[in-house]
N, C-alpha and C positions, 0 to 999 in steps of 0.2 A: 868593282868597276874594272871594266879589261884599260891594259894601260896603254891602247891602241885611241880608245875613245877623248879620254883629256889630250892628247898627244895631237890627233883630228882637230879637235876644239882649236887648241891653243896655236895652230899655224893656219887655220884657216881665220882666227881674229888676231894675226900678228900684226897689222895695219891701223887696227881698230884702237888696242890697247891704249898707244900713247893720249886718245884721244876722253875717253876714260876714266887716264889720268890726271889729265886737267881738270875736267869737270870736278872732280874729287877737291881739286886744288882751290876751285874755286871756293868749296864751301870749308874748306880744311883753313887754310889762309896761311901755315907757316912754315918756312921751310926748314924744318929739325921737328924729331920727336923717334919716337920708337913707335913702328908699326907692324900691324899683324894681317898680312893676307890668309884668309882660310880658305878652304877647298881643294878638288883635283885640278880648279883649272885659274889655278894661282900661276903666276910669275909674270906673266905678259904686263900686267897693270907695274907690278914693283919694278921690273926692267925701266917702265916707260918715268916712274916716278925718278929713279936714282939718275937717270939721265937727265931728268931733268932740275933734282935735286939730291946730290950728292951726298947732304950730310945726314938723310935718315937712314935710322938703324933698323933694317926691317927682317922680321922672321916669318917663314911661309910655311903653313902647318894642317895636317889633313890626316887622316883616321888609317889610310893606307902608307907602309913603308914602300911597297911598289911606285905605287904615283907620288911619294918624296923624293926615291931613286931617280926618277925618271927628271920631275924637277929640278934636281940639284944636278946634272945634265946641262940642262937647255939653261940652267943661270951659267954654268960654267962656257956652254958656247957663248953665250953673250959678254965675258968679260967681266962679272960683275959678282962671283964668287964671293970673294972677299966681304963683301957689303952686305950677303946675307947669310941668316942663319935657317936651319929647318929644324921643326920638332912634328913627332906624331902625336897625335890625342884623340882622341873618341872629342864627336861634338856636340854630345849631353853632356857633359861634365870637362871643359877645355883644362887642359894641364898647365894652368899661366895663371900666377898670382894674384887677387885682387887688385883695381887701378896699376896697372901692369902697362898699357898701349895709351896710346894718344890719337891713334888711328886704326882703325878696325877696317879690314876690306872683306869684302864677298858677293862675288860675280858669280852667277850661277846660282843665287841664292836658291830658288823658287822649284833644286830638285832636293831642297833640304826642309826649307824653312817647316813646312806641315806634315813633316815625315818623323823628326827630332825634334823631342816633348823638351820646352826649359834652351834651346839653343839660342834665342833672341836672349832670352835671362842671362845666357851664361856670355854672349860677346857684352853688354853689357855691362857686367859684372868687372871684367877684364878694363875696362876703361876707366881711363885715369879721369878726375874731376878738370874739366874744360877740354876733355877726348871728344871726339865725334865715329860713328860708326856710320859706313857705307855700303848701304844694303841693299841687293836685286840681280838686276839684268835688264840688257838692252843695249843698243850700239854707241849711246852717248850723245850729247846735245849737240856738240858741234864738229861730229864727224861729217867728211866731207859725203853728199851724198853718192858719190862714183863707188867710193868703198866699200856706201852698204848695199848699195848694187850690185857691185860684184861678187858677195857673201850670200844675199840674203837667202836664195832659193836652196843653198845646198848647207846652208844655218839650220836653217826650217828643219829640215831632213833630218841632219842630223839629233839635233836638237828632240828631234819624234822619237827617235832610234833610243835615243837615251833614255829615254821616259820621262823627258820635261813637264813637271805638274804647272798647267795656265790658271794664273792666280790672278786674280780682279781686286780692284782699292776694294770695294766689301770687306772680301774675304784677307785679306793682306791688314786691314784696317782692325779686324776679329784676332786675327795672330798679333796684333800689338796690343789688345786689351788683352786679352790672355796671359800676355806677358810681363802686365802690370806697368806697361809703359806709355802707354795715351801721351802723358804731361810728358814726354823727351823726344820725342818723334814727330818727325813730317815725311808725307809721302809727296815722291816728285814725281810731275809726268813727262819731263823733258828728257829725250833720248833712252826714254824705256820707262822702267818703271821701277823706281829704287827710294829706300826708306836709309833717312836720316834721322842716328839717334845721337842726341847731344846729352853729356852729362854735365 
């Protein structure tokens, strides 16, 4: 992935993120734990969490060392260095120990989920007992709507440009049995479309 594209993404939903993060919070409930954003267009959500919650220890981890460089950047403009860590892993097989997170993120899911055989398996796996994983994309329930107005049309685009795969509950519903996870998961359809797995 050119590292012009997440770089695109992540300042065009720098408004969006914090909003997000709440959502998250709402189904998360506590303010401490160790967390794991994954992808190219990680930071914006863990910016918006640390701000809002200080004492998580959160690492942000993606299969390119370019788009970690670039990342670990845009945490250092924001102040907030300190409070995270970065690791690289391939995401068929994540580099993070068994019951390792308490919170799993991934925005953007839907250019990975049916492309990377075992990657629901493997965030999964990484969860600690009473973790919850945050899976998908969409602008979030209770963003204001001015902001996804002002996104939406050049989201789309870009969003095309990148090869965004359009996945439906069917088929999103098919990638959770496959994964052997039916019984830990719910899919939501407020402010996008994103899968909650509870362990």
């Amino acid at each position: 992935m050119d590292i012009d594209e997440p770089k695109q993404v992540n300042d065009l939903w720098e408004n969006i993120y914090p909003y997000i993060a709440l959502q998250i919070m709402e189904s998360y409930q506590r303010s401490t734990g160790e967390v794991l954003e994954l992808g190219p267009f990680s930071g914006g959500i863990s910016i918006g969490l640390l701000r809002f919650y200080p004492e998580f220890n959160i690492t942000i981890a993606d299969s390119s060392i370019e788009v970690l460089q670039y990342l670990k950047q845009e945490i250092l403009n924001s102040g907030l260095l300190q409070k995270i860590n970065f690791k690289q892993t391939e995401f068929n097989h994540l580099d993070f120990d068994d019951l390792q997170f308490d919170l799993v993120i991934l925005r953007g899911a839907f250019f990975f989920l049916n492309e990377k055989d075992n990657f629901l398996a493997e965030i999964f796996r990484v969860l600690k007992h009473g973790g919850i994983a945050f899976v998908g994309g969409g602008f979030g329930k209770d963003t204001p709507q001015k902001f996804i107005d002002e996104i939406s049309e050049e989201s789309r685009e870009l969003n095309n440009r990148l090869g965004r795969k359009r996945i439906n509950i069917q088929q999103l519903e098919t990638i959770v049995k496959d994964s052997g996870l039916t019984d830990n998961c719910k899919i939501e359809e407020q402010g996008g479309l994103w899968l909650i797995a509870r362990k």
